[in-house]
C-alpha positions, -999 to 999 in steps of 0.1 A, spaced: 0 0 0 12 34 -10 7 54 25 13 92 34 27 97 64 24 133 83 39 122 115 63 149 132 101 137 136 115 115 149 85 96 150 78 96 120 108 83 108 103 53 133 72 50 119 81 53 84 105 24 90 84 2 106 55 3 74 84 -1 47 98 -32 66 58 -45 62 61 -39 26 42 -10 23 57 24 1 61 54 25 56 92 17 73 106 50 58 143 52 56 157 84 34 186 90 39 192 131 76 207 147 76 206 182 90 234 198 104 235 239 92 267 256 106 279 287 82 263 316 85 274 354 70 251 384 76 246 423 71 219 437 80 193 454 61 168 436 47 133 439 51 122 401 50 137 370 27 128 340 28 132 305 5 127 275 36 130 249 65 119 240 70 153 229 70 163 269 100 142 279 121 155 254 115 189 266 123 178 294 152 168 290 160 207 282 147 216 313 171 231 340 153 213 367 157 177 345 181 163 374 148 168 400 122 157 374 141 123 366 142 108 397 106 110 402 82 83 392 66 91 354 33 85 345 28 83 308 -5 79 288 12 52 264 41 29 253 57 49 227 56 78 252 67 57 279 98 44 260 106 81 251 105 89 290 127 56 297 152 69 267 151 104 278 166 93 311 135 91 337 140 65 363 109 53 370 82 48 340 49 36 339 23 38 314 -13 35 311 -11 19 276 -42 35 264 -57 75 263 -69 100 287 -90 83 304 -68 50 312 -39 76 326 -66 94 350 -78 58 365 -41 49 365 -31 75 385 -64 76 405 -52 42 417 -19 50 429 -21 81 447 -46 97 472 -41 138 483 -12 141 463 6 167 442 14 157 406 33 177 380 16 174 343 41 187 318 18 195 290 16 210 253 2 243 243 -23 222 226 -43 192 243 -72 175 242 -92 172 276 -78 184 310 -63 160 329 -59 180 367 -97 188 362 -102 149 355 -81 140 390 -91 167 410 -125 148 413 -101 127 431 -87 146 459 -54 150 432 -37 185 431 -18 185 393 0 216 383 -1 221 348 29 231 328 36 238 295 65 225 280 62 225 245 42 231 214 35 218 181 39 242 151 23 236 124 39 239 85 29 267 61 24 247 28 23 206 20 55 194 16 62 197 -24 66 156 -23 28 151 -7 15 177 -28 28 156 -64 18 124 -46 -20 135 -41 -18 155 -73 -10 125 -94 -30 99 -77 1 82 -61 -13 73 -25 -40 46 -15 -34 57 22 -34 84 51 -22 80 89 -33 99 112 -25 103 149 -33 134 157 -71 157 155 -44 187 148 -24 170 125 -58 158 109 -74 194 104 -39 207 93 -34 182 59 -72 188 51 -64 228 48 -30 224 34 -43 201 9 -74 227 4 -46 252 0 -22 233 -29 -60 219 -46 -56 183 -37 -81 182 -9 -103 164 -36 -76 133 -39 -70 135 -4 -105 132 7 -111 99 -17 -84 82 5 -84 57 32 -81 75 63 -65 55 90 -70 71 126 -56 67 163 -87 69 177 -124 88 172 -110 119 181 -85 119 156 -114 117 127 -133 143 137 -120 164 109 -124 143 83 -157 133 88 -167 170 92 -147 171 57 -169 147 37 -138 116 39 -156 82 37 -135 54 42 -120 65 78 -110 30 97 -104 39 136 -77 20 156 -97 -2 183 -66 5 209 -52 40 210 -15 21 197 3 26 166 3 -15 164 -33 -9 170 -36 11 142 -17 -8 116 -32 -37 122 -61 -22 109 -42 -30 71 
């Protein structure tokens, strides 16, 4: 299958890797940047949690990284988790699902406590309202944000233009409503629209349903092996 691929780096590239050694042809066009933003917190803290891999390599930046690392990580995911693990936290644990799994997670373990969540500027849902219904205090942080690119890359534009792709990914609602208006922009929203849309979860397809897309498959399990199994 002839897939586009609009992951950020390096993920994308991982992922990118991982379709071509399943046979499938890769166009590796990422759309996000993250970006680490200057983030100031006091503490002391029982944990910190993050939704992103994107958040523990910010973290890494941080001037506080030394503290952060030796406290116990709550991630809402694998790939996240492994990130954290990589990036040098001592103590990871993930929830292996979305939102919801990270909140009854965390619920679980902790009682009157004071997390850290180091965030992005953009998010969906808000995880310290979701555990404060839990006696949880979480300071929320902002670490990091995604950027979005100006144009579709010149190699996703030809792609679409000459009906080269059988295939989207998407893992992201943001990443989503970004390739529908650069491909709007560039007049290939037509070709992108009569694509199969492969998405991380219900969220993530929000867009292109609003859009008109038809064949949108959702991952059962909010997990990129979740996802490709789904081909």
């Amino acid at each position: 299958m002839r897939i586009l691929l609009t992951r950020p780096e390096p993920d994308g590239l991982r992922s990118a890797a991982r379709l071509r050694a399943l046979g499938h042809e890769v166009t590796l066009a990422p759309l996000m940047r993250g970006e680490t933003l200057d983030a100031d917190f006091q503490g002391p803290f029982a944990a910190v949690l993050m939704t992103s891999a994107n958040a523990a390599r910010a973290a890494v930046e941080h001037p506080r990284f030394g503290e952060l690392r030796r406290l116990p990580a709550f991630t809402v995911g694998d790939h996240s988790a492994e990130v954290a693990r990589a990036a040098g936290f001592t103590e990871v644990v993930s929830a292996r699902g979305a939102l919801d799994d990270l909140v009854r997670l965390v619920a679980a373990r902790f009682a009157n406590a004071r997390l850290l969540y180091l965030a992005g500027e953009d998010r969906a849902g808000d995880l310290a309202v979701e555990l404060a219904g839990y006696g949880i205090s979480v300071e929320t942080v902002v670490i990091y944000r995604a950027v979005a690119a100006r144009a579709l890359p010149r190699e996703a534009a030809e792609a679409l233009g000459a009906d080269q792709l059988d295939a989207v990914l998407h893992y992201s609602r943001r990443s989503a409503a970004t390739l529908l208006r650069l491909a709007a922009a560039a007049g290939v929203v037509n070709a992108l629209l009569g694509l199969a849309h492969y998405c991380l979860s219900d969220e993530v397809a929000v867009p292109l349903r609003e859009a008109g897309a038809r064949r949108i498959m959702v991952a059962p399990h909010p997990g990129e092996s979740s996802l490709f199994g789904l081909f």
